[in-house]
N, C-alpha and C positions, 0 to 999 in steps of 0.2 A: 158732561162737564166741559165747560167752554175755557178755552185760557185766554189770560190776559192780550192784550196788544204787547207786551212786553216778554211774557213766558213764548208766544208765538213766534215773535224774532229771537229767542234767546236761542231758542230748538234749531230755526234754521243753523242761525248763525254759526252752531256749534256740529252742524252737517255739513258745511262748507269747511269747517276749520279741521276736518276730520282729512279734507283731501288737500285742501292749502296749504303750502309751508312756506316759509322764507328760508334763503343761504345767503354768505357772505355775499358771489355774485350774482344770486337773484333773489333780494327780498321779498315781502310781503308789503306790497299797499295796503295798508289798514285803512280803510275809511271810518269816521264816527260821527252820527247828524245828531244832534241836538235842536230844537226850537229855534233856535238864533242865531247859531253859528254849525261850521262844519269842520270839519278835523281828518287831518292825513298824516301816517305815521311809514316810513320805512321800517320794519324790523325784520331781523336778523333770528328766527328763531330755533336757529342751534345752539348759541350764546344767551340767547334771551334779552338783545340790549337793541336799543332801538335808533336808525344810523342816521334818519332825521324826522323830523314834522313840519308843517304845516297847518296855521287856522286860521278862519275868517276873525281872531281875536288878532293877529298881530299885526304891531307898530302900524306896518306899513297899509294897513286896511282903515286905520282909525279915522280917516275923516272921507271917506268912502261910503253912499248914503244909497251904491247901486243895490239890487233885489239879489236875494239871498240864489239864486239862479247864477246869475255872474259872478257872484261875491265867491260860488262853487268853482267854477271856471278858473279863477283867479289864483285860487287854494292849488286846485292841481298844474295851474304853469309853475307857480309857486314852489310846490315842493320836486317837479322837474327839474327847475333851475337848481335848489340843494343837490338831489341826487346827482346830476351833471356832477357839481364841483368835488363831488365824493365818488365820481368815475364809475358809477352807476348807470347802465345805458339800461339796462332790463326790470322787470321785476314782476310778478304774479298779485292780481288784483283780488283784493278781499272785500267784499261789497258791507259784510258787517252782519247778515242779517235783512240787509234793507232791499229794497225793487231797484232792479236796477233803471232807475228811472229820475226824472227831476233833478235834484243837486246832486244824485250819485253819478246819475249819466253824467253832467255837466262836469263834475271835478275828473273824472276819466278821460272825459275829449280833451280836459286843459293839460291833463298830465301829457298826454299824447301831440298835443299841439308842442308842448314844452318839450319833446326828445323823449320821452318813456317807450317804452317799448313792453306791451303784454298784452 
C-alpha cells in the first residue's frame, strides 16, 4: 500500500512534532509551503498561541515578482525582524514535514541572516 505525497509528509511531520516544542523564550519556527507562497509561524506551544507569522502573502511582498527562492528568504528576514521586536533572539526550527531543502532552506538562512538563533 503506497501513501499519498500528503499522508507521507503528514507521518514525518508528526515524528518531528513528537520531539519539537515551542516555550515562551524559545518558540517553534513553523514553516508551511504551499504552491505559491510560503508561511512562518512563531508559536508558543505550552499556551497554544502563536507570538507571530510571516508570508510571501503580505503587504509588503505585494508588488514583488522575485522567485519563490527569494520571496523564501525574505519571509524568514521577515519574521526575524517580528521576533527581534518581541525580544525573541532563539527559537527551534520546525521543517513541517518538508526536505529541508529549496524555500525551506532559504527561509532558514533568512531567519538567521535576520538574528534568529536555532
Amino acid at each position: 500500500m503506497a501513501l499519498t505525497k500528503y499522508e507521507r509528509r503528514n507521518r514525518i511531520r508528526m515524528r518531528i512534532r513528537k520531539i519539537v516544542s515551542g516555550t515562551t523564550e524559545n518558540p517553534r519556527l513553523s514553516v508551511f509551503r504551499s504552491n505559491k507562497a510560503i508561511y512562518a509561524q512563531l508559536i508558543n506551544d505550552l499556551t497554544g498561541e502563536t507570538i507571530a507569522h510571516a508570508s510571501s502573502n503580505d503587504k509588503n511582498f505585494a508588488d514583488l515578482t522575485d522567485s519563490k527562492v527569494e520571496m523564501a528568504k525574505r519571509v524568514g528576514i521577515l519574521i526575524a525582524e517580528r521576533a527581534q521586536s518581541k525580544s525573541i533572539s532563539t527559537c527551534t526550527f520546525d521543517r513541517g514535514g518538508y526536505l529541508y531543502h529549496g524555500r525551506v532552506k532559504s527561509l532558514a538562512e533568512g531567519a538567521r541572516e535576520g538574528g534568529l538563533k536555532f
